[in-house]
C-alpha positions as CSV (number, residue, x, y, z in Angstrom):
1,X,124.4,89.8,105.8
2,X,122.4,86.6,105.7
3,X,123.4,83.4,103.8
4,X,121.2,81.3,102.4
5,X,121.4,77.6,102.7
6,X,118.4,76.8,100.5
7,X,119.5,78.6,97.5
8,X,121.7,77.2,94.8
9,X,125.0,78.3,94.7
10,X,125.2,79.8,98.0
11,X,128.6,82.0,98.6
12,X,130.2,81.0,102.1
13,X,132.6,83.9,101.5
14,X,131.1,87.0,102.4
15,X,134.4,89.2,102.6
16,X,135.4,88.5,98.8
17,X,132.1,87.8,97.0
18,X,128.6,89.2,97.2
19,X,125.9,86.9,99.3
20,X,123.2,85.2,97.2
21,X,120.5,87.3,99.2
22,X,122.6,90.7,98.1
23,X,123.0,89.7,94.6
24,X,118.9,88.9,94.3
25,X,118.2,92.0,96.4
26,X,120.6,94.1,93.4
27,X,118.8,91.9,90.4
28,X,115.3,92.3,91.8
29,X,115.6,96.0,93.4
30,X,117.2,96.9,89.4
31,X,114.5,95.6,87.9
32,X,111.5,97.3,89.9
33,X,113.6,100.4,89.1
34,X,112.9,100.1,85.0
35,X,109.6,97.8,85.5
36,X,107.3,99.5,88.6
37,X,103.8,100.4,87.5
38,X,103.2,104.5,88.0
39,X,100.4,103.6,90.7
40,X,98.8,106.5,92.4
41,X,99.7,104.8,95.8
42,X,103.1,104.7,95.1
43,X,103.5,108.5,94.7
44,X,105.0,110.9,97.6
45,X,101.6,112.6,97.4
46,X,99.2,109.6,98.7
47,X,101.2,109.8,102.4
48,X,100.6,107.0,104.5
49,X,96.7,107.3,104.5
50,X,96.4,106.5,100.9
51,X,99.2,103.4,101.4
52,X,96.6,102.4,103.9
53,X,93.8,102.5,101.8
54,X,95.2,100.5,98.8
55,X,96.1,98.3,101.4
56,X,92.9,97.5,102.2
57,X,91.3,97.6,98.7
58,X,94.3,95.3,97.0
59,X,93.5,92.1,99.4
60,X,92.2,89.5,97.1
61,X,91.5,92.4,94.1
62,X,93.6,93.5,91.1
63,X,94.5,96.9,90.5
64,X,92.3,97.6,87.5
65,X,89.6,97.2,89.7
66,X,90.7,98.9,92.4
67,X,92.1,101.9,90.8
68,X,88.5,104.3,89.9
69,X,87.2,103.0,93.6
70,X,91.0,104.4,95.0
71,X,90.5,107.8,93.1
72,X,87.0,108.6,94.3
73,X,87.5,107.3,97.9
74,X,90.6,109.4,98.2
75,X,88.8,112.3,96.7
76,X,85.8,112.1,99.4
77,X,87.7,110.7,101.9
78,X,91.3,112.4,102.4
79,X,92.6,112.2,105.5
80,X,91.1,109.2,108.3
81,X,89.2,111.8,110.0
82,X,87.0,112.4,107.1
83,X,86.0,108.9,106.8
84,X,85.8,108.6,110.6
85,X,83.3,111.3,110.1
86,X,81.3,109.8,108.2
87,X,78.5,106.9,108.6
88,X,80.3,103.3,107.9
89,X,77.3,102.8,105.7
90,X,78.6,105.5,103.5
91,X,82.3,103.9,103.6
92,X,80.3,100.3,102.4
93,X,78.6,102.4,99.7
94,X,81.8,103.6,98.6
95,X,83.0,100.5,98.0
96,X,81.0,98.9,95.4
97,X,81.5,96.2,93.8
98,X,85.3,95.6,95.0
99,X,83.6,92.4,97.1
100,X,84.4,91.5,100.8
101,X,82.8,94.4,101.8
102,X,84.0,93.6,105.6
103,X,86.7,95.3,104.3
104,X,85.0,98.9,104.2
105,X,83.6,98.7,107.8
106,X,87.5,97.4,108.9
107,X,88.7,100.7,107.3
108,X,86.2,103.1,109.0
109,X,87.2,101.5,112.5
110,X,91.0,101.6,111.8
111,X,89.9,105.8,110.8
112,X,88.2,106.2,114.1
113,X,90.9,105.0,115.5
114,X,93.2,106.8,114.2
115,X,91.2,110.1,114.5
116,X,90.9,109.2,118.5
117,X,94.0,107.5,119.5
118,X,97.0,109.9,116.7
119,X,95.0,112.7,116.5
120,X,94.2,112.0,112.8
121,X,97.5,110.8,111.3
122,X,98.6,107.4,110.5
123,X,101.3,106.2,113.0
124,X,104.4,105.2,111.8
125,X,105.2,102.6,115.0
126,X,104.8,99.1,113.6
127,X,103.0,98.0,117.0
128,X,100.5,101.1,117.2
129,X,100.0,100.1,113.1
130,X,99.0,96.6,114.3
131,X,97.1,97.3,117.5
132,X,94.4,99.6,115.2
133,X,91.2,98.0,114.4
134,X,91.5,95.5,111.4
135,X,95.0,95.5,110.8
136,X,96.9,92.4,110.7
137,X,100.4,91.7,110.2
138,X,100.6,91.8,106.8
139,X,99.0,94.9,106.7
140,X,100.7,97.0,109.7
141,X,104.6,95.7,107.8
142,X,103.4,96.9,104.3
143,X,102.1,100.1,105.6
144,X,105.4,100.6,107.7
145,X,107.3,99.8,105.0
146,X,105.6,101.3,101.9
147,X,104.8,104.5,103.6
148,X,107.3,105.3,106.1
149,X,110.5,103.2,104.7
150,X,111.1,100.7,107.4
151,X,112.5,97.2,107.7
152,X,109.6,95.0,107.8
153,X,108.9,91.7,106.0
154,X,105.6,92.3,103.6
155,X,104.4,89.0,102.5
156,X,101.5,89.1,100.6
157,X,100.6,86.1,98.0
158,X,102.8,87.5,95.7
159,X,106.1,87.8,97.8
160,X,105.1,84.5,98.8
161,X,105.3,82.3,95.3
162,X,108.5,84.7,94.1
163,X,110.1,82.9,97.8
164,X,108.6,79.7,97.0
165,X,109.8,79.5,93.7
166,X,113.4,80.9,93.8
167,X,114.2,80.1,97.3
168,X,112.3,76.9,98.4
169,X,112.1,75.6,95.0
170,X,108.3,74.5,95.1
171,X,105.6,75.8,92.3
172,X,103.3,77.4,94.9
173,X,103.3,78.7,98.9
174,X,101.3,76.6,101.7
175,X,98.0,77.8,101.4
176,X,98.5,80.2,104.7
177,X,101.9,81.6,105.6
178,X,103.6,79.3,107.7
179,X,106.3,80.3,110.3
180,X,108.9,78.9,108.2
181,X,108.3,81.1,105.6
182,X,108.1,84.3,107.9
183,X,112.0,83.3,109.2
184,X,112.9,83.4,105.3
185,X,111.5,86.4,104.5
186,X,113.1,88.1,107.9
187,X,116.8,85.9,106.6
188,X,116.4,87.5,102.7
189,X,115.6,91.3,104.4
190,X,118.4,94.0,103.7
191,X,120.2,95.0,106.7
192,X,119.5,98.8,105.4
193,X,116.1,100.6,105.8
194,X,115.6,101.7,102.5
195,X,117.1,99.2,100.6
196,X,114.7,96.8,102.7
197,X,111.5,98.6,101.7
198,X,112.8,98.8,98.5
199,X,113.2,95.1,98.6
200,X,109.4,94.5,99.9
201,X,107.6,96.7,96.7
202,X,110.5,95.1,93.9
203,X,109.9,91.5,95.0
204,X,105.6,92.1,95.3
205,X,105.7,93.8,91.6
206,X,108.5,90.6,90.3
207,X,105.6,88.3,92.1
208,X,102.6,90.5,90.2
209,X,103.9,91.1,86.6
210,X,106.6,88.3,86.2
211,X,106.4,85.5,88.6
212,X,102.8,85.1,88.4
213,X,100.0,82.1,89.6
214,X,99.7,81.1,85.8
215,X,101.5,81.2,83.1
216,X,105.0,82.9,84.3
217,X,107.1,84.4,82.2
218,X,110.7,83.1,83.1
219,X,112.4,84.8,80.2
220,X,111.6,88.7,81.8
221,X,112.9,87.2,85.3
222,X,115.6,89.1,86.8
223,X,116.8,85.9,88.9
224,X,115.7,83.2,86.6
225,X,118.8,82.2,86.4
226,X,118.7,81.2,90.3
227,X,115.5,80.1,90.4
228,X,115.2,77.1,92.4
229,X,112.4,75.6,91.3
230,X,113.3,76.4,87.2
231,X,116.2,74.8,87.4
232,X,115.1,71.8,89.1
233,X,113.0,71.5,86.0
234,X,109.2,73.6,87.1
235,X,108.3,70.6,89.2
236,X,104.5,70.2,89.9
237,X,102.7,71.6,92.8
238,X,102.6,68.5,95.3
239,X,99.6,69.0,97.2
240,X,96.0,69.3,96.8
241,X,95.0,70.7,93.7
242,X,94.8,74.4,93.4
243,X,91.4,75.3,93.2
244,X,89.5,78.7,91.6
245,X,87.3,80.5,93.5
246,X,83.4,80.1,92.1
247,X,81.1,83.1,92.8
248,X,78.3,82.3,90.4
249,X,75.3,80.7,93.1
250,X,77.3,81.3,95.7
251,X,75.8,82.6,99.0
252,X,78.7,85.8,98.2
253,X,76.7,86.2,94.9
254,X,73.5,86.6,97.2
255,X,75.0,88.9,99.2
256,X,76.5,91.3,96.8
257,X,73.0,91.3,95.1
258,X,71.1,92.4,98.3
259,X,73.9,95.1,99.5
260,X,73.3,96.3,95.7
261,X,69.9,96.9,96.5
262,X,70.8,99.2,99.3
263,X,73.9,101.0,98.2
264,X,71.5,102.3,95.5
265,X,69.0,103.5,97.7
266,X,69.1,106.8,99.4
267,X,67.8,105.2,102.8
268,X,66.1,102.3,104.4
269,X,64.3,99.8,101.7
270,X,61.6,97.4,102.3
271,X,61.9,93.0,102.4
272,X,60.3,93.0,99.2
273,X,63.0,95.6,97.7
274,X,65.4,92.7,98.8
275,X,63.3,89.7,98.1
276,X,63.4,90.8,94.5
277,X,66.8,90.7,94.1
278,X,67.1,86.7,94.5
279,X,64.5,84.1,93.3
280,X,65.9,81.6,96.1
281,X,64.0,82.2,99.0
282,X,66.1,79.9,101.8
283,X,69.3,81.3,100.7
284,X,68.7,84.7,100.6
285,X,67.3,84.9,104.2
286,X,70.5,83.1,105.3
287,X,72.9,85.9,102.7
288,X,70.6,88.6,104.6
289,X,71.1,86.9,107.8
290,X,74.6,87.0,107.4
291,X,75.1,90.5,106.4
292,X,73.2,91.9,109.4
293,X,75.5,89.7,111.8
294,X,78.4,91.1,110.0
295,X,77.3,94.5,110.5
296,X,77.0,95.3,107.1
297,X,73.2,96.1,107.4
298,X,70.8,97.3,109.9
299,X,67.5,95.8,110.2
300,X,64.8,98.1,111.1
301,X,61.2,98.3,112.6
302,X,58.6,96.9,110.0
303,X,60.5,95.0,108.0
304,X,63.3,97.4,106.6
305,X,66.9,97.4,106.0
306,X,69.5,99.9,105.5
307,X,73.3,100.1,105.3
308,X,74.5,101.0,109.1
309,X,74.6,104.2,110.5
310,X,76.7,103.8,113.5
């Protein structure tokens, strides 16, 4: 097993005494056990398919809002080759109001791929995971992990400040994962499979209900009492301030407006359909402009729009 210079109390004697890693991976792993949310995506039934699509629908968006959007696309939308089936103006319909709707088109070309390249089924091999259409590494380890039990660091924000906090000592993460904390994440991984996707789901939930952006709740913590940064006394975040994100004006405020317009409508609609839908003449052409470069709408012959078709 690994040792772990960085945390407190680090044992050097691995033959008599427990590592550090092996005694939060037992704290942590015990806790999930009484503590996991029932989530539909954790149940044997959503197979790796439905990991996938929570996968998707999670980045940058809590559960509660994901959850009805989960349900219905997993009751249209079963297996990848349904989707893949379908136009991926139908998956962008589909996805409401979750925002980054980049992320619905990124899901239909991961089913297509799927449907063309694994005859329909997710693949289990990290590499074929990360070689499909918008997957990225976070995405191809979790599914890995979550849905076929392999030995894969998952770092996702979460992971990340649990790391930061109890193992680097610091408040918050970098603002994008560095290399240095992908080599801790790989040092603090169980040696066994199942223990190590256990590991990935305890330590995301710990990050999610316990060790949270705001407002932690230390007294729940399974390892508060080898916390780094609590016991060094909760020093402040050193670094530029911390920012929330503002949507109200916002050009992605524009753009949810105008993809409103044509998720409601059965086909094409006209400028003025659009035009109504923000007062600001400038920055709606460029929210418009954007979407259609993003291929999130299709302009048309006299002036129309529609959600893509192909």
């Amino acid at each position: 097993m690994n040792t772990l210079p960085t945390m407190p109390t680090v044992s050097t004697n691995e033959t008599t005494e427990p590592t550090e890693a092996a005694v939060l991976h037992e704290s942590v792993i015990g806790w999930f056990g009484e503590h996991a949310r029932d989530l539909p995506w954790r149940r044997p039934e959503a197979g790796a398919w439905g990991v996938m699509v929570s996968e998707f629908m999670l980045q940058q968006t809590p559960v509660s809002r994901v959850l009805p959007v989960y349900e219905q696309w997993l009751a249209r939308w079963p297996r990848p080759a349904d989707l893949a089936a379908d136009a991926p103006g139908e998956a962008v319909r589909a996805w409401g109001r979750l925002g980054y709707p980049r992320r619905a088109l990124r899901l239909h070309g991961a089913a297509l791929a799927i449907t063309e390249r694994h005859g329909g089924d997710v693949p289990a091999d990290h590499g074929q995971l990360l070689a499909l259409p918008g997957i990225g590494e976070y995405t191809a380890a979790a599914v890995a992990s979550f849905a076929y039990g392999q030995r894969h660091a998952v770092l996702d924000t979460n992971v990340r400040r649990v790391f930061a906090r109890a193992v680097s000592g610091v408040q918050y993460p970098p603002t994008a994962t560095t290399a240095a904390e992908r080599r801790l994440a790989r040092a603090l991984l169980p040696e066994d499979e199942v223990t190590a996707a256990r590991w990935a789901a305890a330590s995301m939930e710990l990050g999610a209900l316990v060790c949270t952006a705001k407002n932690e709740t230390c007294g729940r913590c399974p390892i508060a009492a080898r916390c780094a940064w609590r016991l060094a006394g909760k020093p402040a975040h050193q670094g530029p301030a911390r920012r929330g994100q503002t949507y109200a004006g916002t050009d992605r405020q524009v753009r949810g407006r105008l993809l409103a317009v044509l998720r409601d409508a059965t086909g094409s609609v006209p400028q003025s359909a659009l035009d109504a839908a923000w007062h600001e003449p400038v920055q709606r052409a460029r929210a418009l402009d954007g979407l259609v470069a993003d291929g999130l709408v299709e302009p048309l012959d006299g002036g129309r729009y529609r959600l893509p078709q192909s």
